[in-house]
KOLPA-577485 format. One record per atom (N, C-alpha, C): x, y, z. Coordinates in steps of 0.001 Angstrom, whole numbers, padded with zeros to 6 digits, always signed. Last residue first. Layout:
N
XYZ ...
***
This chain:
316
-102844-136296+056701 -101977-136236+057797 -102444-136263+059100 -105480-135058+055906 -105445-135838+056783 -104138-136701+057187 -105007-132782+055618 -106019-132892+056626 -105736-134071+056986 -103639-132386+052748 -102724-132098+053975 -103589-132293+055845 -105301-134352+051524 -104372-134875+051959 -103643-134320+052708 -106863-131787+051158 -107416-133208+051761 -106733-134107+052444 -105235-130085+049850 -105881-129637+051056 -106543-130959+051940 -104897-131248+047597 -103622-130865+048223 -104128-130886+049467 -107792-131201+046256 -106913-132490+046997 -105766-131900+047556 -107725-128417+046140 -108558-128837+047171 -107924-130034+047338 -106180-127637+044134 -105654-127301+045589 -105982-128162+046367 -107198-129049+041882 -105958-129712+042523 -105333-129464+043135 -109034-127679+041511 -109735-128775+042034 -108121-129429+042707 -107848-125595+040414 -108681-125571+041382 -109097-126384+042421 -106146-126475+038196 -105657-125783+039134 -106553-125883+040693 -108939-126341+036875 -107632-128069+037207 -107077-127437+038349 -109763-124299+036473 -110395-125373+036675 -109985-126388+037820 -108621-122365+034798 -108664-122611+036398 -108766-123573+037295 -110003-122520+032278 -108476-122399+032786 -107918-122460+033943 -112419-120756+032956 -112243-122505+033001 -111000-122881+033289 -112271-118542+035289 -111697-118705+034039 -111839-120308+033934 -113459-118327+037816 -114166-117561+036833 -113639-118435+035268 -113876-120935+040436 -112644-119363+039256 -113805-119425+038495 -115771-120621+043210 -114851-121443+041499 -114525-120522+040944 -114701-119261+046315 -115359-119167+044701 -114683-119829+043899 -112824-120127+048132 -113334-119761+048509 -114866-119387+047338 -109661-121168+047484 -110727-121793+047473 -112522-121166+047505 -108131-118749+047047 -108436-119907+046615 -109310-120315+046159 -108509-117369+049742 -108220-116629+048668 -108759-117325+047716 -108958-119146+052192 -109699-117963+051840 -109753-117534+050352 -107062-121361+051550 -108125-121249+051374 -109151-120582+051248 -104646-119698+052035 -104608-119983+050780 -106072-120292+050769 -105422-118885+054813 -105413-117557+054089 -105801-118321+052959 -105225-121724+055713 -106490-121330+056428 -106769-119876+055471 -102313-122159+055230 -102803-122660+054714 -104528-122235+054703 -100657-118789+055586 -100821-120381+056006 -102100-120700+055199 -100433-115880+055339 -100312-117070+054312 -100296-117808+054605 -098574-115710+058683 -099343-114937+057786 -098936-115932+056239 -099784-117462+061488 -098921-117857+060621 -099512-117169+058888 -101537-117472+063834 -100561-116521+063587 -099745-116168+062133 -102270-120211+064192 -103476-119163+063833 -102734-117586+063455 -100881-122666+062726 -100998-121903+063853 -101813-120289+063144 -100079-124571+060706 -101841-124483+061233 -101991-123581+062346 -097483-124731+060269 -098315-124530+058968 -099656-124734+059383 -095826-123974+061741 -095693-123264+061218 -096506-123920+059830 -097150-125685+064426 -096960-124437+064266 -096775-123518+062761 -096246-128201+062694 -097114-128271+063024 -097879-126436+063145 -093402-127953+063180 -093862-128263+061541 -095084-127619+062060 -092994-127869+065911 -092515-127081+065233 -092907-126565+063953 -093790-130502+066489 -094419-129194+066755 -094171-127949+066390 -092107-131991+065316 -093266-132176+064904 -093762-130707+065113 -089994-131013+066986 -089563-131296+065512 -091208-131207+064758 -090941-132461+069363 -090028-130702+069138 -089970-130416+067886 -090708-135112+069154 -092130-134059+069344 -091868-132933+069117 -089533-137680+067282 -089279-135813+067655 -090380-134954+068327 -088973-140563+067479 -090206-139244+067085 -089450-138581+067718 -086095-142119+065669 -086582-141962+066376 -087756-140724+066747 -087783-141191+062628 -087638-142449+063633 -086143-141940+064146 -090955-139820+061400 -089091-139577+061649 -089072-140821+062859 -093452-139075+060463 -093036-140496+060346 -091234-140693+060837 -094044-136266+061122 -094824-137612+061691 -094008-139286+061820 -091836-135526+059491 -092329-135060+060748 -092832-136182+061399 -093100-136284+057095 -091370-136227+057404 -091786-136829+058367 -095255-135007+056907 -095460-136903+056593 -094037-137201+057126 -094833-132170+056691 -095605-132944+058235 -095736-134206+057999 -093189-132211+054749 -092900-132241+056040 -093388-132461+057024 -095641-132709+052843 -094406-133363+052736 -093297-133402+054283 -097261-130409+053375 -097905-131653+053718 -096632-132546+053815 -095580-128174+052387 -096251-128444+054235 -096907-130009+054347 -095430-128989+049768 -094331-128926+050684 -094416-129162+052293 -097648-128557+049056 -097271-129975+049016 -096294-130126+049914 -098630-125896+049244 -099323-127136+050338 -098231-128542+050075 -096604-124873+047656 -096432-124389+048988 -097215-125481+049850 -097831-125755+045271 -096524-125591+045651 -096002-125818+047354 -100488-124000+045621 -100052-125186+044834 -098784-126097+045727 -099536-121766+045292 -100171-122042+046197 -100017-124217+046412 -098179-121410+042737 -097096-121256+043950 -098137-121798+045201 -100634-121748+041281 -099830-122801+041272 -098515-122674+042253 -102017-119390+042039 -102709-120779+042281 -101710-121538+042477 -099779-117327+040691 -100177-117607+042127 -101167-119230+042665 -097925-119267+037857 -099263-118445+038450 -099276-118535+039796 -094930-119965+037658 -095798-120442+038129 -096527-119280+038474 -093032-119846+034821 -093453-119762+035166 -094508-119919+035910 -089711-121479+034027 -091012-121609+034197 -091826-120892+035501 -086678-121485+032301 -087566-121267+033107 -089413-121455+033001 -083363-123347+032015 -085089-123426+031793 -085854-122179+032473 -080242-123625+030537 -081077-122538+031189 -082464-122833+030931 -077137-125037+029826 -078672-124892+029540 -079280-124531+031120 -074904-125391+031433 -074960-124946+029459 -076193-125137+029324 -072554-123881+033506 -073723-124007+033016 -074160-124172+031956 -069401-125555+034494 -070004-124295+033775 -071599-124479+033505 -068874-126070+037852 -068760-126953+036530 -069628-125517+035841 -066055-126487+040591 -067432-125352+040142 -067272-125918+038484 -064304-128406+041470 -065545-127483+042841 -066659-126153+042189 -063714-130841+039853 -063722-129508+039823 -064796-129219+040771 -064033-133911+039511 -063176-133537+040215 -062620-131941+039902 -067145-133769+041114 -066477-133876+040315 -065386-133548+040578 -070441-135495+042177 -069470-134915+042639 -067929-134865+041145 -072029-133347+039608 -071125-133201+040426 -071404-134985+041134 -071466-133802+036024 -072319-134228+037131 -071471-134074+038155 -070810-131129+033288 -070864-132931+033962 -071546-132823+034997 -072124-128573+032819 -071562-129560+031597 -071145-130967+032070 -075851-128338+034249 -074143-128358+034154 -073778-129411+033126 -078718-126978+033837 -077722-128138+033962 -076396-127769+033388 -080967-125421+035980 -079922-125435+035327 -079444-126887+035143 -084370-123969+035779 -083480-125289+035917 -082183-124903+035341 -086065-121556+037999 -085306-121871+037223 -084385-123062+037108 -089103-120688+038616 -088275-121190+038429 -087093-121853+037535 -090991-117557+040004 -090356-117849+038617 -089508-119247+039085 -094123-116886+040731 -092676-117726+041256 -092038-117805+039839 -096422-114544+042401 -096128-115242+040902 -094668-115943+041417 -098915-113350+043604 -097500-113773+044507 -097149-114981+043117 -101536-112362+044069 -100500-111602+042981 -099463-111877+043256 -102659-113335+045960 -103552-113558+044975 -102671-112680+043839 -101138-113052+048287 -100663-114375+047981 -101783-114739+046529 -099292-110165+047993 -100575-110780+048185 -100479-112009+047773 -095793-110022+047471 -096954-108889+047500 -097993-110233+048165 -092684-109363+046590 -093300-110335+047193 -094940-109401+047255 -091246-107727+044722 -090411-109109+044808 -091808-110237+045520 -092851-106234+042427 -092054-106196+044167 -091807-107367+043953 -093547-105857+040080 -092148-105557+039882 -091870-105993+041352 -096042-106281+039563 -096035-104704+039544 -094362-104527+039517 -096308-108355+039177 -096227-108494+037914 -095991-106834+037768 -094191-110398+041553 -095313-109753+041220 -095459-108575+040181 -091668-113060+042208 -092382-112058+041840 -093644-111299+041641 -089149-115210+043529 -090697-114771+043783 -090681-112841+043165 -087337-117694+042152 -087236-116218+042703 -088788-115577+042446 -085298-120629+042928 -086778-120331+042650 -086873-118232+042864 -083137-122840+041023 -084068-122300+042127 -084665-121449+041592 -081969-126046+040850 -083231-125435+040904 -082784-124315+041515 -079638-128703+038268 -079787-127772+039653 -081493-126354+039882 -078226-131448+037464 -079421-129924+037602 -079617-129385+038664 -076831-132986+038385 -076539-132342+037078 -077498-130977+036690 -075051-135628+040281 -076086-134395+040085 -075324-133457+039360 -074278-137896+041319 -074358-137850+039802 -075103-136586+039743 -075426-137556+044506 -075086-138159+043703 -074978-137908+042190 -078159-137046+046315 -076546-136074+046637 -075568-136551+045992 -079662-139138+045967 -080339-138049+046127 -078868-136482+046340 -078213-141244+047273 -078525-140663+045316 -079061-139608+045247 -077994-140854+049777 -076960-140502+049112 -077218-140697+047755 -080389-140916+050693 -079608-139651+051234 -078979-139855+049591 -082234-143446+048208 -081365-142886+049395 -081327-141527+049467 -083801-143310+045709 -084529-143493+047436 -083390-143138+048331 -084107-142590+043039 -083125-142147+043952 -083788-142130+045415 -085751-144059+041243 -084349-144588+041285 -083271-144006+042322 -087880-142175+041450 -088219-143493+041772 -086848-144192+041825 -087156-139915+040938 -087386-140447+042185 -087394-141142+042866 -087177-139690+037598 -086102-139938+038585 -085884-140200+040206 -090091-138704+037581 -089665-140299+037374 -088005-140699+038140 -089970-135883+037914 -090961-137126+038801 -090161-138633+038805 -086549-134824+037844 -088135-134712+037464 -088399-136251+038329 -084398-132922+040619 -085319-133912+039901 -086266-133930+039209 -082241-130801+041448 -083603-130635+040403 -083537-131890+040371 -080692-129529+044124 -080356-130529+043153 -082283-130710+042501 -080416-125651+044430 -080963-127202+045487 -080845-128071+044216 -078611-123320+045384 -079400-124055+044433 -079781-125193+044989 -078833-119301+046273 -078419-120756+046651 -078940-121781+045625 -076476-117210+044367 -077523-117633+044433 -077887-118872+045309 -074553-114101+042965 -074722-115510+044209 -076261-116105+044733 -073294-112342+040919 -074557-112628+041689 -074478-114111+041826 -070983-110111+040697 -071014-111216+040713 -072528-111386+041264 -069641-107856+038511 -070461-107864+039182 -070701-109140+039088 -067387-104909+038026 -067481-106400+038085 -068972-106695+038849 -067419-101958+036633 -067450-102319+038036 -067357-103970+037655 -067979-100098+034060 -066667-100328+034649 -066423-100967+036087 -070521-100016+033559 -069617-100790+032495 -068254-100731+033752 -073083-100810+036060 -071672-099738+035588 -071128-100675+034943 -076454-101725+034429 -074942-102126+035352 -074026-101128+034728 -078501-101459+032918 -078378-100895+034577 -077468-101057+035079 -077606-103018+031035 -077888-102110+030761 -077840-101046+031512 -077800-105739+032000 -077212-105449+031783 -076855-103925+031521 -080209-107319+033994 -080287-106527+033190 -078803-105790+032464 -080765-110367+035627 -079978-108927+034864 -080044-108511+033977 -083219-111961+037196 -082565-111665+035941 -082007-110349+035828 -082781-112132+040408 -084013-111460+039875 -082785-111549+038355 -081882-112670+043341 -081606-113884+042065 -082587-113757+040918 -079551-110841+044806 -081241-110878+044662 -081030-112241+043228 -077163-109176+045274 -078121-110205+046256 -078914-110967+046418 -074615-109200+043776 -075669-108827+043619 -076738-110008+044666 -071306-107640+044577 -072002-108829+044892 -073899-108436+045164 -068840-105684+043021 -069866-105652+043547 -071181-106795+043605 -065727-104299+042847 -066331-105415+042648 -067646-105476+043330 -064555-101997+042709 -064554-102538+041051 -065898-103854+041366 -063587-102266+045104 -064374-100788+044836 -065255-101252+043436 -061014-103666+045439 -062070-103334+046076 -064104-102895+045970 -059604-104688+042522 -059483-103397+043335 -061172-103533+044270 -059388-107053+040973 -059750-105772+040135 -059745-104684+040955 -058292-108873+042735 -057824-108913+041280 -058327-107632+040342 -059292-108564+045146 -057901-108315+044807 -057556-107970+043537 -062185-108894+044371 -061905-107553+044905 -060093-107500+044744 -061944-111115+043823 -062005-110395+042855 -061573-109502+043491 -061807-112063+046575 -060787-112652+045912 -060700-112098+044667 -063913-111010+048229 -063044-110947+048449 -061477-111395+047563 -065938-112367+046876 -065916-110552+046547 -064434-110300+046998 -065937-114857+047688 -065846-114622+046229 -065378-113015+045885 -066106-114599+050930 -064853-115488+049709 -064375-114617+048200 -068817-113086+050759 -067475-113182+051230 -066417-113506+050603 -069922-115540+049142 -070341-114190+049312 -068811-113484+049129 -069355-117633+051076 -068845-117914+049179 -068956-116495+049055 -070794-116903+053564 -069593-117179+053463 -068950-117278+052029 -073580-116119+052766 -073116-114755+053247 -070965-115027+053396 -074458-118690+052545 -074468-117952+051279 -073434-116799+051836 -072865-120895+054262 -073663-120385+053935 -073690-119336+052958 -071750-124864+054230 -071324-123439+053880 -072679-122533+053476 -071936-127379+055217 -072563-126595+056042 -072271-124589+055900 -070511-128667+052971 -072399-128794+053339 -072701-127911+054420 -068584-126802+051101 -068937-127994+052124 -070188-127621+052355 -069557-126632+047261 -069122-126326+048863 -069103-127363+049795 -069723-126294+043988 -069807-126465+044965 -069552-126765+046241 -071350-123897+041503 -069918-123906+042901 -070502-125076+044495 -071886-123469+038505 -072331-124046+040035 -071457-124648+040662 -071963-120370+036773 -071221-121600+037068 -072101-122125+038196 -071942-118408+033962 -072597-119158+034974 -072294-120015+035319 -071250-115812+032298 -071166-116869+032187 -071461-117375+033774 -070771-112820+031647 -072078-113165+031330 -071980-114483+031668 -067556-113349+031302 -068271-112232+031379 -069779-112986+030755 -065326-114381+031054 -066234-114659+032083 -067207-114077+032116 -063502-113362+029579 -063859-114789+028751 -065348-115037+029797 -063306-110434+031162 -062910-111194+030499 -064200-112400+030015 -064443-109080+033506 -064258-110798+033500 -063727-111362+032149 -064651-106694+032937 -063544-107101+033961 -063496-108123+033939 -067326-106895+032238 -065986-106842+030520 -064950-107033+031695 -070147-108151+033692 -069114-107249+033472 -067447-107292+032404 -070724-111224+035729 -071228-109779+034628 -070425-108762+034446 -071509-114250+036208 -070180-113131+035976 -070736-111996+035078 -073318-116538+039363 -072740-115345+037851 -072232-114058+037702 -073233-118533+040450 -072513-118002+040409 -072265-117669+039237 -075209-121151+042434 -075106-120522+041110 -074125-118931+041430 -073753-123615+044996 -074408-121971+044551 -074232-122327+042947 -074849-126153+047399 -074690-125800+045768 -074656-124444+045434 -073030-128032+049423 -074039-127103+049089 -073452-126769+047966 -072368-131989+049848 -072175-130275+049296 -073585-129661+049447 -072708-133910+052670 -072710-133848+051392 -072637-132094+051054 -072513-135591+055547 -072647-134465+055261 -072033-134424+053584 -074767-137727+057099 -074102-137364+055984 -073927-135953+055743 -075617-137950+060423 -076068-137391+059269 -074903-137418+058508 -076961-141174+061872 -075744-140250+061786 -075588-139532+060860 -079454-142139+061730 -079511-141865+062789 -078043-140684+062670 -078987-145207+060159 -079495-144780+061560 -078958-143790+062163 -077122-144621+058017 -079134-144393+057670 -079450-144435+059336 -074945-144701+058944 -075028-143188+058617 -077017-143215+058722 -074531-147390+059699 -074402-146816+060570 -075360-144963+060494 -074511-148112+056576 -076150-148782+057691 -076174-147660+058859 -072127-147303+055652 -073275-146482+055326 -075288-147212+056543 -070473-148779+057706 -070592-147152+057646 -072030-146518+057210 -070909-151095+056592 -071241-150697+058146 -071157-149445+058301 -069823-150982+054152 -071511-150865+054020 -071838-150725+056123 -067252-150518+054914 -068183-149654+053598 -069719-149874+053998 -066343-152982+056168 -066324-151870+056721 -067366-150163+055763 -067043-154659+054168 -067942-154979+055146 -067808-153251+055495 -065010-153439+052008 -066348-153961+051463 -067157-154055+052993 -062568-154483+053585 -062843-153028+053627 -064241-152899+052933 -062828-157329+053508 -062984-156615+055147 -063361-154852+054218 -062614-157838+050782 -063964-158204+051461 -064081-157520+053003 -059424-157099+050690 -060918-156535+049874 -062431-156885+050706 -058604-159218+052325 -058566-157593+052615 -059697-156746+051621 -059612-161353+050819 -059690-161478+052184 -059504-159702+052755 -058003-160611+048409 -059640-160627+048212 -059917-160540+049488 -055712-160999+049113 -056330-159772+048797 -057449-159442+048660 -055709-163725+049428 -055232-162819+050473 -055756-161341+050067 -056521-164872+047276 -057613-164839+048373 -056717-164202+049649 -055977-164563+044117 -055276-164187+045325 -056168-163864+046507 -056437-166207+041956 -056508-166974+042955 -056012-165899+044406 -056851-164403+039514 -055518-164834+039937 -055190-165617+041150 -059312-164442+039651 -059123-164592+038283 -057286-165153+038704 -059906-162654+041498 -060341-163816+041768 -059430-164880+040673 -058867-160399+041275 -058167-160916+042040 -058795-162268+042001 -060761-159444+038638 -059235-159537+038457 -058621-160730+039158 -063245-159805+040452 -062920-160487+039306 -061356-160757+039154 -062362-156855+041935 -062646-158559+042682 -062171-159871+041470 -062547-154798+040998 -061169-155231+041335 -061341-156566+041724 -064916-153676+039861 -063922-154118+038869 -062972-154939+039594 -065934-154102+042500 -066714-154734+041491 -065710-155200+040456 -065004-151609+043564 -064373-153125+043960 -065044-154402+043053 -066159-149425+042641 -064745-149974+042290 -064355-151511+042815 -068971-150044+044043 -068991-150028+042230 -067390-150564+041836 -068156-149710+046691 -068322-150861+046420 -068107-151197+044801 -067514-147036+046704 -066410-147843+047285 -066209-149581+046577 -069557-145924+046745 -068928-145618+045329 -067945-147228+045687 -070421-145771+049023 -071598-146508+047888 -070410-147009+047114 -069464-144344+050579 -069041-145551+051155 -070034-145980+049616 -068271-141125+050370 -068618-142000+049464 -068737-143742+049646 -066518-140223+052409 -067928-140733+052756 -068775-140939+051677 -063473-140039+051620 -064699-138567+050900 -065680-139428+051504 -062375-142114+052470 -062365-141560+053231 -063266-140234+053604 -063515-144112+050673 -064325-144302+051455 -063703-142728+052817 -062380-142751+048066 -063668-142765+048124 -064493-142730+049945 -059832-143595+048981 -060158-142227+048822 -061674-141897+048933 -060086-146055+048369 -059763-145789+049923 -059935-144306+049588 -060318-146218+045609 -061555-146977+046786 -061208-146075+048357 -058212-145488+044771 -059530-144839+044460 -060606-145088+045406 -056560-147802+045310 -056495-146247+045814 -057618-144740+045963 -057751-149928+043789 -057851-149593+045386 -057299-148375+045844 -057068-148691+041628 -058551-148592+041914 -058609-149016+043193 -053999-148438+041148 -055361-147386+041043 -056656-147023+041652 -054078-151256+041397 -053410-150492+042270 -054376-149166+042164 -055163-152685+039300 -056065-152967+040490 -055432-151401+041556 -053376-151124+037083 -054686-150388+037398 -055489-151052+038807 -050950-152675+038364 -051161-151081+037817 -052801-150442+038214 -051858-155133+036960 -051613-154734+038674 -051661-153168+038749 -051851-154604+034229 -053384-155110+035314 -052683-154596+036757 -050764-151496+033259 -050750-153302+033631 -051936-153418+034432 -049602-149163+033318 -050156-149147+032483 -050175-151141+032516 -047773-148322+035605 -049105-148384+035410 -050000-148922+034621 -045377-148476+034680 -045844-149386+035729 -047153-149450+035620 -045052-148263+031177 -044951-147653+032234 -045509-148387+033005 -045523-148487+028622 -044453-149310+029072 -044529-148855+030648 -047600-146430+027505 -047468-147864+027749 -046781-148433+028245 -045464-144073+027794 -046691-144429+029251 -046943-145786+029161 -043225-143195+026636 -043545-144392+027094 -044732-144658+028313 -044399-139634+026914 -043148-140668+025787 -043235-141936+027120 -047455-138878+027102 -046643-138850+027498 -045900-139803+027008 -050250-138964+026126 -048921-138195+025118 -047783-138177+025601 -052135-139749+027702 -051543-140694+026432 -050473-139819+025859 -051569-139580+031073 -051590-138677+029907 -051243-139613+028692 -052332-139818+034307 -051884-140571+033143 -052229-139811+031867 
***
């Protein structure tokens, strides 16, 4: 629907029946995308209307596809996985891009798409447009340098992203599906050491992270939205240590608490964060760590707020 178009007001659409029509179309689209939530928000508008006109034949079909919506989503929390997008960051470097050049997008995919496939895709579809040879896919999610790049090649860098929450937003997103909803930030994370290696000693193992937010919220009706703000933050080794227990403790509370139990699943967690093999496990962070109060007061907090990490990952 376009307001500039010559008689749209007058047009079928443009009426109450018009728009209920819309929005049950919208609904059935919704519920076919496994949006069964959304399904309900549109029928919200459409009920009133139909009530408002006595039409309990439609309401009677409204209320069956409303049951069928929420038996889907009860069906999905026991037990049947949702499949929702993967996220890349996707940046343009090089004067071959034109208007694109230096600019950042988040692309997003079917849920079971891997990096080495958009990879693919993407090199493959420049590669037409500028020649093979012109186009070159950067691996690493380490800041560019521009300077080090051939002026005359294209250069795309592919990144994976995971959806960014702060603390408080948590509390409003308890499902699968808010949690894969209205999303607008995006995370990730690229490990450094201050000599330049990407990875070193877990007492010189620094994390850079990065927040993005996009100009709307996926799901949208574009498969890649532009980036317009850029955070980073740096985490000290303590604080990647930091990091790293909450996460092992967070999956072994998964783990433990998954319904129906998994023993395969548990043991698995279990192995890869107390097995005596496991290089940097939790038994190293304490060596390093814990082992002397820091020197620097500055430390302090940091210090004391491994050791609870460490309490609570015990007593899981």
């Amino acid at each position: 629907l376009s307001p500039d178009e010559d008689g749209i007001c007058s047009g079928r659409y443009f009426s109450e029946s018009g728009l209920v029509g819309l929005l049950e179309q919208a609904a059935e689209l919704f519920s076919t995308g496994g949006l069964y939530e959304t399904v309900n928000e549109v029928y919200k508008i459409v009920i009133p209307i139909l009530e408002a006109h006595r039409d309990f034949r439609k309401l009677t079909l409204t209320h069956s596809k409303l049951q069928k919506a929420f038996d889907s989503i009860i069906n999905k929390v026991h037990g049947q996985k949702r499949m929702f997008g993967t996220y890349f960051r996707v940046g343009f470097y090089g004067s071959k891009f034109g208007d694109l050049d230096e600019q950042e997008f988040v692309y997003k995919e079917p849920a079971i798409t891997k990096l080495p496939e958009i990879s693919h895709r993407l090199e493959g579809f420049y590669g037409q447009c500028f020649g093979e040879d012109a186009v070159e896919v950067i691996k690493d999610s380490a800041p560019i340098d521009k300077r080090k790049l051939d002026p005359n090649k294209a250069y795309i860098q592919i990144t994976f992203v995971e959806p960014y929450f702060d603390e408080y937003e948590m509390k409003d997103r308890v499902t699968y599906f808010e949690k894969n909803f209205n999303l607008c930030r995006f995370m990730y994370t690229t490990p450094f050491t201050m000599d330049g290696r990407p990875r070193g000693e877990l007492s010189e193992q620094y994390k850079r992270n990065t927040i993005l937010t996009t100009m709307h919220a996926f799901p949208y009706i574009k498969t890649r939205i532009n980036v317009i703000q850029k955070e980073e933050f740096i985490l000290t080794p303590i604080e990647v240590a930091i990091e790293d227990m909450q996460k092992k403790t967070q999956e072994l509370t998964a783990a433990t608490n998954q319904e129906p139990p998994d023993a395969k699943m548990l043991q698995m967690v279990l192995q890869g964060s107390v097995g005596a093999t496991v290089n940097q496990g939790p038994l190293e962070v304490a060596q390093v760590f814990l082992a002397e109060i820091p020197a620097d007061p500055k430390l302090y907090r940091h210090h004391n707020k491994l050791r609870l990490c460490f309490k609570e990952f015990i007593m899981r």
